[in-house]
C-alpha positions as YAML, in Angstrom:
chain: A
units: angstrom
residues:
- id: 1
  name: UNK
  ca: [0.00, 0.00, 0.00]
- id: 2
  name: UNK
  ca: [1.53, 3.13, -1.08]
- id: 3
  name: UNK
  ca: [-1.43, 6.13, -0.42]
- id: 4
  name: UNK
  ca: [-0.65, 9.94, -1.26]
- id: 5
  name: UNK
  ca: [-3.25, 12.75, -0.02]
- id: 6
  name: UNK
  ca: [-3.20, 16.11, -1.77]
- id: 7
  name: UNK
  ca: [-4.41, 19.20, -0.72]
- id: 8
  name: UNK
  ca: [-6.06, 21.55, -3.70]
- id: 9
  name: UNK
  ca: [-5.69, 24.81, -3.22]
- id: 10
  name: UNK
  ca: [-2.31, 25.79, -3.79]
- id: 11
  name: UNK
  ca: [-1.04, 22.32, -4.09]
- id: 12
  name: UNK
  ca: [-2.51, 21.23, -7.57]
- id: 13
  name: UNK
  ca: [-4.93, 24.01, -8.48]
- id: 14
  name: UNK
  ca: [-3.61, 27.88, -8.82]
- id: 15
  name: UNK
  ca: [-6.34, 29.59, -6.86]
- id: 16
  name: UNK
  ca: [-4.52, 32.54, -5.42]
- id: 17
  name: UNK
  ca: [-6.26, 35.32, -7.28]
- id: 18
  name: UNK
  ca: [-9.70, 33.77, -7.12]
- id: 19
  name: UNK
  ca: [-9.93, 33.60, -3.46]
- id: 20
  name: UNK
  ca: [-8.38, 37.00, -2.79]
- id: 21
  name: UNK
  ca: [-11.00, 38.10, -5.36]
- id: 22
  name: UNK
  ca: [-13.85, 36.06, -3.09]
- id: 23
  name: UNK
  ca: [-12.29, 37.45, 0.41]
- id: 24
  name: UNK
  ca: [-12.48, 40.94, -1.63]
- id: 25
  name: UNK
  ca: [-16.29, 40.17, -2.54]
- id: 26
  name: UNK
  ca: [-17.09, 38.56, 1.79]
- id: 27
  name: UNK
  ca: [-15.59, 41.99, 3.07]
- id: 28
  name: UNK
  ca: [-17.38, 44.48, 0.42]
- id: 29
  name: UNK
  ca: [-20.68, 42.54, 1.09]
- id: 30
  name: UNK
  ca: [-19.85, 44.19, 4.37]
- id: 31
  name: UNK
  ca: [-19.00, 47.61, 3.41]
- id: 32
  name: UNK
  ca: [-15.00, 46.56, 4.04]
- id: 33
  name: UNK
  ca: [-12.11, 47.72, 2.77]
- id: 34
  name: UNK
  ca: [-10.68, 44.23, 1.32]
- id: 35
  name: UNK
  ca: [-7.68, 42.72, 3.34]
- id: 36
  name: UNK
  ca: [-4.36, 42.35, 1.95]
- id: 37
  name: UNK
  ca: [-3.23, 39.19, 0.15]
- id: 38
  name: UNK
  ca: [-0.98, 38.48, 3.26]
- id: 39
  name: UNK
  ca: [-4.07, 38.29, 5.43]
- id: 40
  name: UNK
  ca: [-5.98, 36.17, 3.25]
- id: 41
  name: UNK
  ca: [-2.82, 33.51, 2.23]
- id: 42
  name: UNK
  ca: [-2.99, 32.74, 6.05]
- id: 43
  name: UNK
  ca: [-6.14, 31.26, 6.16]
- id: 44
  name: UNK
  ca: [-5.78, 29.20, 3.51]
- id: 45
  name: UNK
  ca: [-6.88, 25.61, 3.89]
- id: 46
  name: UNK
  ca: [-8.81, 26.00, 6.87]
- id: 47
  name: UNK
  ca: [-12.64, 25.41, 6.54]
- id: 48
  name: UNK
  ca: [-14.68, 28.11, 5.05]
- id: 49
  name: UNK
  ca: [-16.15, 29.45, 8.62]
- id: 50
  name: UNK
  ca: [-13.13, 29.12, 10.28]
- id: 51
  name: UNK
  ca: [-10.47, 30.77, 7.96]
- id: 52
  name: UNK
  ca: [-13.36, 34.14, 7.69]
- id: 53
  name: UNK
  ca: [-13.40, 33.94, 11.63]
- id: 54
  name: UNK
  ca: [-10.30, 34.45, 11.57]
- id: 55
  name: UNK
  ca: [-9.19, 36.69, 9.00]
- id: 56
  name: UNK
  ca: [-12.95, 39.08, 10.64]
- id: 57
  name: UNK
  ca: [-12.50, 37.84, 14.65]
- id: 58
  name: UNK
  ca: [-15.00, 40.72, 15.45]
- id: 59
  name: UNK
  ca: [-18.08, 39.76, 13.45]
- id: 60
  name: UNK
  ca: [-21.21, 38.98, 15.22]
- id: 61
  name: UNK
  ca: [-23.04, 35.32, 13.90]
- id: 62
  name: UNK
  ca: [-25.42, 37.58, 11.70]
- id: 63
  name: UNK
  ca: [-22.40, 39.60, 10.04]
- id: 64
  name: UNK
  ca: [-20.29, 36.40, 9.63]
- id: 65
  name: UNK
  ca: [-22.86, 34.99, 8.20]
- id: 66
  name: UNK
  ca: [-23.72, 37.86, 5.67]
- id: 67
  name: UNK
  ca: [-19.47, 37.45, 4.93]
- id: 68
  name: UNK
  ca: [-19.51, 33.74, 4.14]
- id: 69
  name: UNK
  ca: [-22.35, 34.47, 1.45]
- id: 70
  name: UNK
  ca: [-20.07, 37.35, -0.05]
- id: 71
  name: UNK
  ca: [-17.62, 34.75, -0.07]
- id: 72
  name: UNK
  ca: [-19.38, 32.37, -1.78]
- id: 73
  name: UNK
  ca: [-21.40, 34.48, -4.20]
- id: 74
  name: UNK
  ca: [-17.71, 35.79, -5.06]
- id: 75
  name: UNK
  ca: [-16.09, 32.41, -5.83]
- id: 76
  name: UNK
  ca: [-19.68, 31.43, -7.83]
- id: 77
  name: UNK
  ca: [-19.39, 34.99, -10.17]
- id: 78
  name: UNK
  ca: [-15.98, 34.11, -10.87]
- id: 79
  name: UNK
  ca: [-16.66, 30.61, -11.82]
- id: 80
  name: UNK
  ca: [-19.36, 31.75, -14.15]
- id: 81
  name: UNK
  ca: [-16.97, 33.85, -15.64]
- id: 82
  name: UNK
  ca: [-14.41, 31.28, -16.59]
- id: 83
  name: UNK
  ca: [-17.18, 28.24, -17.22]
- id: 84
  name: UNK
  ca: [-14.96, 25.89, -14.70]
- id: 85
  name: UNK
  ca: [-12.86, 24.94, -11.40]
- id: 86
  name: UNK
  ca: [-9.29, 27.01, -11.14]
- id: 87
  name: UNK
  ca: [-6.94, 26.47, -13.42]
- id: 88
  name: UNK
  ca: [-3.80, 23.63, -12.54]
- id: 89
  name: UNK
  ca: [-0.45, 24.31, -12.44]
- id: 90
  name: UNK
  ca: [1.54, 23.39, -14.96]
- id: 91
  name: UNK
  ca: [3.17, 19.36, -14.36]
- id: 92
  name: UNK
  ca: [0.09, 18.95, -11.28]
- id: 93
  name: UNK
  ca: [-1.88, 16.85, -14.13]
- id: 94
  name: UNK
  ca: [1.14, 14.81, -15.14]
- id: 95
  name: UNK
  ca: [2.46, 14.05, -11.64]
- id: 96
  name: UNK
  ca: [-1.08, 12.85, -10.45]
- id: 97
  name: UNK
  ca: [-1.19, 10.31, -13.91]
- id: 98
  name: UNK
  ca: [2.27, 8.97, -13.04]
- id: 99
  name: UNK
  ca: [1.47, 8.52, -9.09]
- id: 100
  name: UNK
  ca: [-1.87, 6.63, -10.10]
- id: 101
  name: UNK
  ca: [-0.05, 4.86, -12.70]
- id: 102
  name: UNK
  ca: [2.84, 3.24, -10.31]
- id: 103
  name: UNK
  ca: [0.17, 2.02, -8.20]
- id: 104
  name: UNK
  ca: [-0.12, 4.44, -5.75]
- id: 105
  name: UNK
  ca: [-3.61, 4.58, -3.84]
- id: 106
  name: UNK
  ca: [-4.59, 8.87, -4.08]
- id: 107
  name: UNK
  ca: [-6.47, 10.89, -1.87]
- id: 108
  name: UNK
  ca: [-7.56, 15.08, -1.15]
- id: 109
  name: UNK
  ca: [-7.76, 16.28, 1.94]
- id: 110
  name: UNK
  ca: [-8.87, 19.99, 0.70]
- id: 111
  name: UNK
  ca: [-11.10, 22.92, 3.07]
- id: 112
  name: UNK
  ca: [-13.40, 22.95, 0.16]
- id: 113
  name: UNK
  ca: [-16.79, 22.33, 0.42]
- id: 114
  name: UNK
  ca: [-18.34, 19.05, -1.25]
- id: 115
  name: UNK
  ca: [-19.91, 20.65, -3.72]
- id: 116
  name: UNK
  ca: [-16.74, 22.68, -4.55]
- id: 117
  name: UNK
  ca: [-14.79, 19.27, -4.92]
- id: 118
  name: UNK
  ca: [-17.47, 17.51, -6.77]
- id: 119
  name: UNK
  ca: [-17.72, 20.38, -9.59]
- id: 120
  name: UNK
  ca: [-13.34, 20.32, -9.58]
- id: 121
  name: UNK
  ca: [-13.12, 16.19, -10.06]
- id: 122
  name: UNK
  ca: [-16.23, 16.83, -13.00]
- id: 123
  name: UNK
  ca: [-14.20, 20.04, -14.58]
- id: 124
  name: UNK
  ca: [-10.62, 18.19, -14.33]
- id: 125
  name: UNK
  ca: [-12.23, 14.65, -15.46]
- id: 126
  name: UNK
  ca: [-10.60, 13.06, -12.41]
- id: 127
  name: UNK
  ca: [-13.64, 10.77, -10.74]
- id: 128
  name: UNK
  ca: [-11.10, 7.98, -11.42]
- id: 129
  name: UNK
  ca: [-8.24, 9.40, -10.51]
- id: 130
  name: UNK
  ca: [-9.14, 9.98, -6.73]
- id: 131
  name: UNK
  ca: [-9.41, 6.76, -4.58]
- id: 132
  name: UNK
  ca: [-11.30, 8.80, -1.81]
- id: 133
  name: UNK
  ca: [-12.27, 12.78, -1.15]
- id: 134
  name: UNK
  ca: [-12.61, 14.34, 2.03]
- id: 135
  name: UNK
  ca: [-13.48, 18.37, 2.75]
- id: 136
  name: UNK
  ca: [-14.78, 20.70, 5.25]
- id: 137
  name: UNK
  ca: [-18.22, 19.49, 4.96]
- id: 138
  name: UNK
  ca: [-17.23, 16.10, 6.24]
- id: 139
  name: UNK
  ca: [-16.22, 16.64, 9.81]
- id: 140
  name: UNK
  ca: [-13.54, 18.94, 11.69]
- id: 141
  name: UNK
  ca: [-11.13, 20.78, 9.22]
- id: 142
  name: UNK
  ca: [-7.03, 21.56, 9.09]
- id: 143
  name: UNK
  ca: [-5.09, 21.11, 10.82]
- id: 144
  name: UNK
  ca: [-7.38, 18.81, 13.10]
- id: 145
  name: UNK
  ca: [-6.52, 15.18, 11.91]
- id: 146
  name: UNK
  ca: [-9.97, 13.98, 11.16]
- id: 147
  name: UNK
  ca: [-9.97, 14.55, 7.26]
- id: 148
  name: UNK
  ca: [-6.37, 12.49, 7.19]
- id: 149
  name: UNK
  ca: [-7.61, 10.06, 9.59]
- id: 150
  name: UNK
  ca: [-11.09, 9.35, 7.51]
- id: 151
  name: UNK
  ca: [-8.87, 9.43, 3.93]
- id: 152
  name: UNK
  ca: [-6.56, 6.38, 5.43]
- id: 153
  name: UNK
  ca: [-9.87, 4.53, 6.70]
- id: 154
  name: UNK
  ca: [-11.51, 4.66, 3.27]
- id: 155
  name: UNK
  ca: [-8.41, 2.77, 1.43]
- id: 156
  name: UNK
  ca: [-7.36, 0.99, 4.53]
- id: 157
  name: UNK
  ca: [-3.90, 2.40, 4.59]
- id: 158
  name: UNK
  ca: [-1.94, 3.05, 7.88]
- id: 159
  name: UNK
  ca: [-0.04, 5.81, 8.88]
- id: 160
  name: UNK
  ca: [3.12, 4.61, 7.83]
- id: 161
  name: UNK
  ca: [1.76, 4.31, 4.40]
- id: 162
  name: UNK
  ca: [0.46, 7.56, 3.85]
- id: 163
  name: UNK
  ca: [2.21, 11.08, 2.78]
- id: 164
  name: UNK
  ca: [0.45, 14.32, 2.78]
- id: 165
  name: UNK
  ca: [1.02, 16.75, 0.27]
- id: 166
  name: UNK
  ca: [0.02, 20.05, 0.47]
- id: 167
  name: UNK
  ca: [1.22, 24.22, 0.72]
- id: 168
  name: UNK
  ca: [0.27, 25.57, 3.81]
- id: 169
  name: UNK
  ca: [1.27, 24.98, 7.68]
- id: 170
  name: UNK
  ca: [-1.99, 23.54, 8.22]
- id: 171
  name: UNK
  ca: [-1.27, 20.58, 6.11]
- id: 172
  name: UNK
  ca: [1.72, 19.85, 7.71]
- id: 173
  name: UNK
  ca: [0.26, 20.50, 11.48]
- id: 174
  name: UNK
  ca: [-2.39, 17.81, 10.04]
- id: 175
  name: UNK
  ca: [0.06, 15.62, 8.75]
- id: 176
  name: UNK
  ca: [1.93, 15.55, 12.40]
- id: 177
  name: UNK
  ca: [-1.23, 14.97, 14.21]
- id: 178
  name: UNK
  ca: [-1.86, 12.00, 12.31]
- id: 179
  name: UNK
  ca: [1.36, 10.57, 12.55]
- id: 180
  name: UNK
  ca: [1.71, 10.43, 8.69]
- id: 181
  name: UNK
  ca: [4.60, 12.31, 6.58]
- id: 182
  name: UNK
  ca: [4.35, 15.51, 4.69]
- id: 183
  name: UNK
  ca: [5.95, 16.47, 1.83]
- id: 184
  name: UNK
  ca: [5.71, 20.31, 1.48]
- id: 185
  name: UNK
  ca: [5.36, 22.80, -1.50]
- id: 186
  name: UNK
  ca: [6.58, 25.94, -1.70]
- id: 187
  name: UNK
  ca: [4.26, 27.14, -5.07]
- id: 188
  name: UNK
  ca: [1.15, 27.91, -3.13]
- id: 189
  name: UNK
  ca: [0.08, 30.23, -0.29]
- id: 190
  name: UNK
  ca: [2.71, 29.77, 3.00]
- id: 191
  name: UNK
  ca: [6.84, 30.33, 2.24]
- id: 192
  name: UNK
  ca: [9.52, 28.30, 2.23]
- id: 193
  name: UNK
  ca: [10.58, 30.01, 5.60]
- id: 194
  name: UNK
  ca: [7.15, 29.41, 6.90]
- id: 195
  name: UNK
  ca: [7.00, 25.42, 5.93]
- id: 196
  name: UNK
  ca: [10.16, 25.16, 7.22]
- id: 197
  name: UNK
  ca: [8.90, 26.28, 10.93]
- id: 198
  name: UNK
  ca: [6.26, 24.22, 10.81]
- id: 199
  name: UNK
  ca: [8.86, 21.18, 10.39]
- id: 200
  name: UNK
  ca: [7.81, 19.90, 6.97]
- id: 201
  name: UNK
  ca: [9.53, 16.22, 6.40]
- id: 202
  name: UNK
  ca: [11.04, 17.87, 3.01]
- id: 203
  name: UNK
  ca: [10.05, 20.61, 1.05]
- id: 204
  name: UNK
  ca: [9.34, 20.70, -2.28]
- id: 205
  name: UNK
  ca: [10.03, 23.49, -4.79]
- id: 206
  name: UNK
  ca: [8.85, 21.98, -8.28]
- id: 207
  name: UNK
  ca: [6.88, 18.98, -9.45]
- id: 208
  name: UNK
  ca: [9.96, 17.10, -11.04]
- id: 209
  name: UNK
  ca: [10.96, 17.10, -6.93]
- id: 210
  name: UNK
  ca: [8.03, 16.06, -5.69]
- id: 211
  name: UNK
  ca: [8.36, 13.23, -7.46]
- id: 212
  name: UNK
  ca: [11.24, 12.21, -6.52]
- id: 213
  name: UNK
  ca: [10.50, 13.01, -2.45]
- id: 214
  name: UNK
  ca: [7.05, 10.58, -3.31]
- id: 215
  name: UNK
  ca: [9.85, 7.98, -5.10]
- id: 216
  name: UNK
  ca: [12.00, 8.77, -1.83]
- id: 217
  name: UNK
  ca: [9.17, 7.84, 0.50]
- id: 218
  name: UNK
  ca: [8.33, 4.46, -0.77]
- id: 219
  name: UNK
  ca: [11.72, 3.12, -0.79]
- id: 220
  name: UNK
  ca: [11.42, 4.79, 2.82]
- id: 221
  name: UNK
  ca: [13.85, 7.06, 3.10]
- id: 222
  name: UNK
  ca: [10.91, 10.00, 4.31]
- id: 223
  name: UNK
  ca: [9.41, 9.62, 6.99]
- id: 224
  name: UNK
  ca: [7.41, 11.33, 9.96]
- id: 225
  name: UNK
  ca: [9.14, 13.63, 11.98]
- id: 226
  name: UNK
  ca: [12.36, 13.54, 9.75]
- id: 227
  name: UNK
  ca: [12.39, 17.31, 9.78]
- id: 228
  name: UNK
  ca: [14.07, 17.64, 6.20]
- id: 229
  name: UNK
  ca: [14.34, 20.93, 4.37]
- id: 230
  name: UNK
  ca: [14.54, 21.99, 0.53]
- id: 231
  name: UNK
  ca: [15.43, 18.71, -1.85]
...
C-alpha cells in the first residue's frame, strides 16, 4: 500500500487570485475595505467558517454569516466567468497520472466544500483518478486530523503508508497529528521560511521534486518527523 493525499488549493490548483478576489467580494458585502493578500494567504486551507473567523474575529453570527455568502457568491461569479474549477499548475496533471499509474492509492484532503470538490473532479475529469475525497463538509477541518484520519480509513492504509502533500502549515500540522509524513510545496500560499517552521519532512520546490520526495518515500527514506528541508 503506497497512499498519497493532496491538498487543492495551492497544491494542484492555482487559486490565489480567485480567493483573494472572493475574500475581496465577503468583506465588500460588508462595506469593508478588502484585506491584503498576506491576510488572506494565512487562512488558507482551513474550513470556510473558520479561515473568515479568523481573518474578521469581530463579526457577530449575523455579520459572519452575511461574509460567508459574499464569499461564496464571489467564488460562484468568478466561476461563471471562466465556465470551470481554477486552473492547474503546470506538471500537477502529469504528476497525479504517473502517481496513479505506479500504483499508488490517491487521496484530497482539501477545506473545500463538497460541492466545490465535486464540480473540480467533473471540470478536471478526475472521478477515477481519486481513490477517496474528504473536505470541510465532512467533519472537523485543518489542521485537526480527522480529514487524514477518515482518507486512510476509506483505502485501509496506515499511517506509515500515507504522505500528505500540500502548501500551507496547516497541512503539515495535520500531517503531524496524524502521525503520517508531509511532503511540502513551496508554489502555493505559506513560504519556504514558513514550511520550514512548521517542520515539513522535506520541502518541495517543483513537481519534477516532488516526485522524486514521493519515489523517496516508498523506498522509505521519508518519513514522519524527519524534519528535512529543501530537496
Amino acid at each position: 500500500m503506497k497512499f498519497a493525499v493532496f491538498d487543492v488549493d495551492g497544491t494542484l490548483a492555482d487559486s490565489r487570485a480567485a480567493i483573494k478576489a472572493s475574500a475581496d467580494a465577503a468583506f465588500a458585502a460588508l462595506n469593508r475595505p478588502p484585506p491584503t493578500y498576506d491576510a488572506v494567504r494565512q487562512i488558507v486551507g482551513l474550513s470556510l467558517q473558520e479561515g473568515l473567523s479568523r481573518l474578521a474575529p469581530d463579526l457577530s453570527p449575523e455579520e459572519l454569516d452575511r461574509f460567508i455568502a459574499g464569499y461564496r457568491e464571489g467564488f460562484a461569479a468568478l466561476r461563471r466567468a471562466r465556465g470551470r474549477e481554477d486552473s492547474l499548475y503546470p506538471g500537477a496533471a502529469d504528476l497525479l497520472h504517473r502517481v496513479k499509474a505506479t500504483g499508488w492509492r490517491i487521496g484530497m484532503a482539501t477545506g473545500k466544500s463538497r460541492a466545490g470538490v465535486e464540480r473540480w473532479l467533473v471540470d478536471h475529469g478526475w472521478r477515477e483518478v481519486f481513490d477517496t475525497t474528504q473536505c470541510a463538509d465532512d467533519g472537523p477541518g485543518k489542521p485537526d486530523p480527522a480529514m487524514l484520519q477518515a482518507a486512510m480509513a476509506a483505502v485501509g492504509a496506515e499511517p506509515h503508508q500515507t504522505v500528505m502533500i500540500g502548501d500551507t502549515t496547516h497541512d503539515v500540522t495535520m500531517a503531524k497529528a496524524a502521525g503520517v509524513a508531509c511532503l511540502a510545496v513551496t508554489w502555493g500560499f505559506h513560504t519556504l521560511q514558513e514550511l520550514q517552521a512548521a517542520e515539513a519532512d522535506l520541502i518541495c520546490t517543483d513537481f519534477d521534486q516532488l516526485w522524486i520526495a514521493l519515489a523517496r518515500f516508498e523506498r522509505g527514506e521519508i518519513l514522519s518527523g524527519a524534519r528535512g528541508h529543501a530537496v
